[in-house]
N, C-alpha and C positions, 0 to 999 in steps of 0.2 A: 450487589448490582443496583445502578440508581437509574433506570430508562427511564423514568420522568425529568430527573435532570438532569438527563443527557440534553434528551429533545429540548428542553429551555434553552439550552445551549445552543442548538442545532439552529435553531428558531430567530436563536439572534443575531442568527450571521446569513441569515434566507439572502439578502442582496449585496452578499459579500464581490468583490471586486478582485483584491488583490488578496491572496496567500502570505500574510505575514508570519515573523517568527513567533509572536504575542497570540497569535493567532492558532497556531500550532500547541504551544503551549497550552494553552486554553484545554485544547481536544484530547491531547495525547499525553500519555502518562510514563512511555517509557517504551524503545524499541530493540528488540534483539536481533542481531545479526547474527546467523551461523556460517560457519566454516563454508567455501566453495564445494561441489563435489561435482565428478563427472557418472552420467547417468545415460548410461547405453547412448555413451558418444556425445552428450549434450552437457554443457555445464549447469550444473542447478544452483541456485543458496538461497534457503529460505530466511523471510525475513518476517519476525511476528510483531503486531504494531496491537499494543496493549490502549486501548482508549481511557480517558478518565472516566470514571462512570459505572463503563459495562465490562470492561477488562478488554480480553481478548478476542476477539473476530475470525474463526479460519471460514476462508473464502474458498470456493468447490475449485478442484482442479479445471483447469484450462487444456479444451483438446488441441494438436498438434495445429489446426488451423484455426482457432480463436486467440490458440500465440502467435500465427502468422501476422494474422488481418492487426492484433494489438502492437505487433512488431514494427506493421505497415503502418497503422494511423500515428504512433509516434514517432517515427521515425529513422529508429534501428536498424543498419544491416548488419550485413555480414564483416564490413571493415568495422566498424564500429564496436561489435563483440572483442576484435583482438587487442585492442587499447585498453 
Protein backbone atom coordinates (compact mmCIF):
# COMPACT_ATOMS: atom_id res chain seq x y z
CA UNK A 1 0.00 0.00 0.00
CA UNK A 2 1.29 3.42 -1.20
CA UNK A 3 -1.25 6.30 0.88
CA UNK A 4 1.19 8.86 -0.02
CA UNK A 5 0.78 8.39 -3.53
CA UNK A 6 -2.49 7.97 -3.46
CA UNK A 7 -3.18 11.48 -2.02
CA UNK A 8 -0.64 12.98 -4.76
CA UNK A 9 -2.91 11.66 -6.86
CA UNK A 10 -6.08 12.67 -5.10
CA UNK A 11 -4.39 16.25 -4.82
CA UNK A 12 -4.15 16.50 -8.33
CA UNK A 13 -7.45 16.25 -9.30
CA UNK A 14 -8.86 18.66 -6.13
CA UNK A 15 -10.74 20.85 -8.99
CA UNK A 16 -11.69 18.09 -11.11
CA UNK A 17 -14.78 19.06 -13.31
CA UNK A 18 -15.56 16.22 -15.38
CA UNK A 19 -15.18 12.36 -14.63
CA UNK A 20 -13.18 11.07 -17.55
CA UNK A 21 -12.10 7.63 -18.65
CA UNK A 22 -8.11 8.77 -18.16
CA UNK A 23 -9.32 9.84 -15.22
CA UNK A 24 -10.63 6.70 -13.88
CA UNK A 25 -7.74 4.93 -15.02
CA UNK A 26 -5.50 6.90 -13.13
CA UNK A 27 -7.44 5.87 -9.61
CA UNK A 28 -8.59 2.45 -10.07
CA UNK A 29 -6.86 -0.67 -10.68
CA UNK A 30 -9.40 -3.02 -11.34
CA UNK A 31 -13.18 -4.00 -10.45
CA UNK A 32 -14.98 -7.11 -9.55
CA UNK A 33 -18.51 -7.87 -10.14
CA UNK A 34 -20.25 -10.76 -8.33
CA UNK A 35 -23.13 -12.72 -9.22
CA UNK A 36 -26.75 -11.15 -8.40
CA UNK A 37 -28.44 -12.60 -5.27
CA UNK A 38 -31.73 -12.31 -3.71
CA UNK A 39 -31.66 -11.43 0.14
CA UNK A 40 -34.62 -11.70 2.22
CA UNK A 41 -36.63 -10.49 -0.81
CA UNK A 42 -34.14 -7.80 -1.99
CA UNK A 43 -31.70 -8.04 -4.83
CA UNK A 44 -28.13 -7.49 -3.73
CA UNK A 45 -24.54 -7.75 -5.97
CA UNK A 46 -21.58 -6.75 -4.50
CA UNK A 47 -19.30 -4.97 -6.40
CA UNK A 48 -15.44 -4.54 -5.01
CA UNK A 49 -13.48 -1.49 -6.60
CA UNK A 50 -9.75 -2.10 -5.97
CA UNK A 51 -7.89 1.53 -6.05
CA UNK A 52 -4.35 1.86 -7.43
CA UNK A 53 -2.35 2.41 -4.58
CA UNK A 54 -4.30 1.25 -1.52
CA UNK A 55 -6.11 -1.78 -2.91
CA UNK A 56 -9.23 -2.44 -1.69
CA UNK A 57 -11.92 -0.28 0.24
CA UNK A 58 -14.93 -2.09 1.94
CA UNK A 59 -17.33 0.66 2.80
CA UNK A 60 -19.82 -0.18 6.25
CA UNK A 61 -23.21 -1.39 5.25
CA UNK A 62 -25.87 0.95 4.59
CA UNK A 63 -29.23 0.86 6.94
CA UNK A 64 -32.59 0.24 5.12
CA UNK A 65 -33.20 4.05 5.18
CA UNK A 66 -29.59 5.47 4.09
CA UNK A 67 -30.51 3.07 0.98
CA UNK A 68 -33.81 4.79 0.78
CA UNK A 69 -32.60 8.60 1.13
CA UNK A 70 -29.25 7.27 -1.51
CA UNK A 71 -32.09 5.68 -3.76
CA UNK A 72 -33.94 9.00 -3.37
CA UNK A 73 -31.01 11.54 -4.00
CA UNK A 74 -30.12 9.55 -7.28
CA UNK A 75 -32.84 8.83 -8.47
CA UNK A 76 -33.89 5.18 -8.46
CA UNK A 77 -37.30 3.67 -8.11
CA UNK A 78 -38.99 0.99 -8.12
CA UNK A 79 -39.70 0.90 -12.19
CA UNK A 80 -36.22 1.44 -12.70
CA UNK A 81 -35.07 -1.74 -10.45
CA UNK A 82 -37.12 -4.04 -12.94
CA UNK A 83 -35.14 -2.90 -16.14
Amino acid sequence: MNADGFLQLVRKYTDLQTLSMEVLHEFIDRIVVHHREQLFGETVQKVEIYYKMIGYVELPEMSKSQKDSFLKTFGRNETDRSA
